[in-house]
C-alpha positions as CSV (number, residue, x, y, z in Angstrom):
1,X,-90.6,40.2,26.1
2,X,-89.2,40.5,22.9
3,X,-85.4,39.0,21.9
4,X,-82.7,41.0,20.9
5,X,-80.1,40.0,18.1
6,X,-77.0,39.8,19.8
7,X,-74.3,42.0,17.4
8,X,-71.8,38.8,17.0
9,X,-72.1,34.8,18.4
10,X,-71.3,34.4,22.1
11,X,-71.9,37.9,23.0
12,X,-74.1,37.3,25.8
13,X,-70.7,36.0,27.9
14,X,-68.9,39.0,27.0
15,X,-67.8,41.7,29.7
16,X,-68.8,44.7,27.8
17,X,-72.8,42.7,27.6
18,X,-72.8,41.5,31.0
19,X,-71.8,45.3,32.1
20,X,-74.8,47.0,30.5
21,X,-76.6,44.4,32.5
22,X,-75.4,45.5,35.9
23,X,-73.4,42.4,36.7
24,X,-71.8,44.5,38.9
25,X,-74.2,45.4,41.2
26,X,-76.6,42.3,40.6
27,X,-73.4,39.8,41.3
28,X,-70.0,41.6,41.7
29,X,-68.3,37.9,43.0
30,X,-69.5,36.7,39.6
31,X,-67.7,39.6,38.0
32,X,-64.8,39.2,39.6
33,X,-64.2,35.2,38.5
34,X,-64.2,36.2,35.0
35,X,-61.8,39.5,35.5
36,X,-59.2,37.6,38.3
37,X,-55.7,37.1,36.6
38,X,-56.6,38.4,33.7
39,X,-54.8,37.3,30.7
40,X,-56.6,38.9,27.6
41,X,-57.5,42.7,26.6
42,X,-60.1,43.4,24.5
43,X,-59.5,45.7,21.7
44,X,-62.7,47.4,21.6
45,X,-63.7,48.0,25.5
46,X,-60.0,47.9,27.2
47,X,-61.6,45.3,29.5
48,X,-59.5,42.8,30.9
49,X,-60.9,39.0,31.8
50,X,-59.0,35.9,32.4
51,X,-60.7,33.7,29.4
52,X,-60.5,34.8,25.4
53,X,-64.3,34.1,25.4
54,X,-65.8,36.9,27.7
55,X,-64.1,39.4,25.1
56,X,-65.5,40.7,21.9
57,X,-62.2,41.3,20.6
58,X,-59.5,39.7,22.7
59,X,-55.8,40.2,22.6
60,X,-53.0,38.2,25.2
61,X,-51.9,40.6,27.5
């Protein structure tokens, strides 16, 4: 299988990556951890998540 360079360091725990996986279908309860009180936007998606780190480009709500 061959690797893919990730576009930035820590992108593999971002929302926006683990969407275009299917996180929501594959484990929605998963998901949901990382999106529950949500204190951060990020700039480039408009997804929420509780912790700076599962954003590409996060921003305190």
């Amino acid at each position: 299988m061959p690797k893919f360079n990730m576009p930035h360091e820590g992108h593999e725990n971002h929302l926006c990556y683990l969407h275009n996986l299917g996180i929501l279908e594959a484990n929605l309860d998963h998901y949901k951890k990382l999106v529950k009180d949500a204190k951060y936007i990020c700039k480039r998606c408009g997804r929420a998540a509780k912790q700076p780190e599962n954003l590409c480009e996060p921003e305190e709500l």
